[in-house]
C-alpha positions in Angstrom: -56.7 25.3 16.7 -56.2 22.4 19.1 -56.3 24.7 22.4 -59.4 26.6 21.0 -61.3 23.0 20.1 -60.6 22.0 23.2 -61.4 25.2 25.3 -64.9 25.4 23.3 -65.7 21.6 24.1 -64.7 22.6 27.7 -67.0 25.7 27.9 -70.0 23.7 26.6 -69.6 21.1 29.5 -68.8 23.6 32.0 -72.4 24.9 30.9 -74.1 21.6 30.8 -73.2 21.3 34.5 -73.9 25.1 35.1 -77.0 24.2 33.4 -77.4 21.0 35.9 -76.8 23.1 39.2 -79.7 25.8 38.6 -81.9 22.8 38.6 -80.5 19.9 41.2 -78.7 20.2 44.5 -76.0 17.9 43.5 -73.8 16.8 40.6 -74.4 13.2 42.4 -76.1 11.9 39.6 -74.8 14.5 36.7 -73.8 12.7 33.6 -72.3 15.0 30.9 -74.3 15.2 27.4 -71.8 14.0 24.5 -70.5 17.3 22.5 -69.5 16.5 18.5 -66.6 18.7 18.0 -66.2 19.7 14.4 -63.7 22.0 12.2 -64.4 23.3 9.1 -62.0 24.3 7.1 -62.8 27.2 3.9 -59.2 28.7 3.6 -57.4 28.4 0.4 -54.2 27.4 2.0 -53.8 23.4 2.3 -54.6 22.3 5.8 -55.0 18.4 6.3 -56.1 18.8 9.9 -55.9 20.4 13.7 -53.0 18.4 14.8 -52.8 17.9 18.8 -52.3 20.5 22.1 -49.0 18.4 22.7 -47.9 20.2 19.4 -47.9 23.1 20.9 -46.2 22.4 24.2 -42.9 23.0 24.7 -41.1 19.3 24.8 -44.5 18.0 23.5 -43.4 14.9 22.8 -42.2 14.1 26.6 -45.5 15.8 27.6 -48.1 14.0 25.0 -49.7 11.7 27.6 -50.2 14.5 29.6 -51.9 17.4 27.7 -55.3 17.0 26.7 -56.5 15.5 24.0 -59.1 15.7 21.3 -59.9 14.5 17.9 -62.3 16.6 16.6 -63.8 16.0 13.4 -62.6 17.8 10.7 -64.0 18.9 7.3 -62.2 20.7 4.7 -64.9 22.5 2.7 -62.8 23.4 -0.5 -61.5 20.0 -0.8 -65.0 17.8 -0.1 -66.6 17.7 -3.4 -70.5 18.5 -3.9 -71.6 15.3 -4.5 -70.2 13.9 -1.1 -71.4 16.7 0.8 -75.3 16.4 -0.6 -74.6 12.4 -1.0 -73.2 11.8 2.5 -74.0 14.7 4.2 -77.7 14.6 4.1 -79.2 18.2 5.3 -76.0 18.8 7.1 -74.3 18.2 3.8 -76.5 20.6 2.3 -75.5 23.5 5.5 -71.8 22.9 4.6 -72.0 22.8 0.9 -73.9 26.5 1.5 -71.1 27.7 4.1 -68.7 27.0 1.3 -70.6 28.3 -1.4 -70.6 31.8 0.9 -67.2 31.7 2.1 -66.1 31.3 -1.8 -67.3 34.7 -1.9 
């Protein structure tokens, strides 16, 4: 999960400045728009997070300041009750409340 939460982030940059270039004749004066990366989490199995790419690098701990990083936020469904979602989730709360209800199913 770390490499794939990175290589989405990536891919929605690499289309902001895609995105940039049909429109400018430079990236002179491109500024990236800020991407919320966000895991959630309906399996059954415990899961308290996405861990780090270094993980998964052979001698990752030698490596750590070298791979790339990310913190994505990360919501595990089953384990959020109902009333936090709807209470601090506001209409978003009430989305992920729903995708839980349906992947319940």
């Amino acid at each position: 999960m770390p490499f794939r939460a990175i290589d989405y982030t990536l891919s929605i940059y690499r289309g902001q400045l895609r995105d940039w270039g049909q429109t400018h004749p430079s990236d002179r004066d491109f500024v990236f728009q800020p991407v919320l990366p966000v895991v959630f989490y309906t399996g059954i199995r415990p899961w308290r997070g996405i861990g780090q790419l270094a993980d998964l690098v052979a001698g990752g701990p030698h490596f750590a300041a070298l791979a790339p990083s990310l913190q994505p936020l990360f919501v595990n469904l089953r384990e959020t009750p109902d009333a936090q979602l709807v209470s601090e989730g506001g209409s978003f709360g009430q989305v992920r409340r729903l995708a839980r209800w349906v992947s319940s199913k």
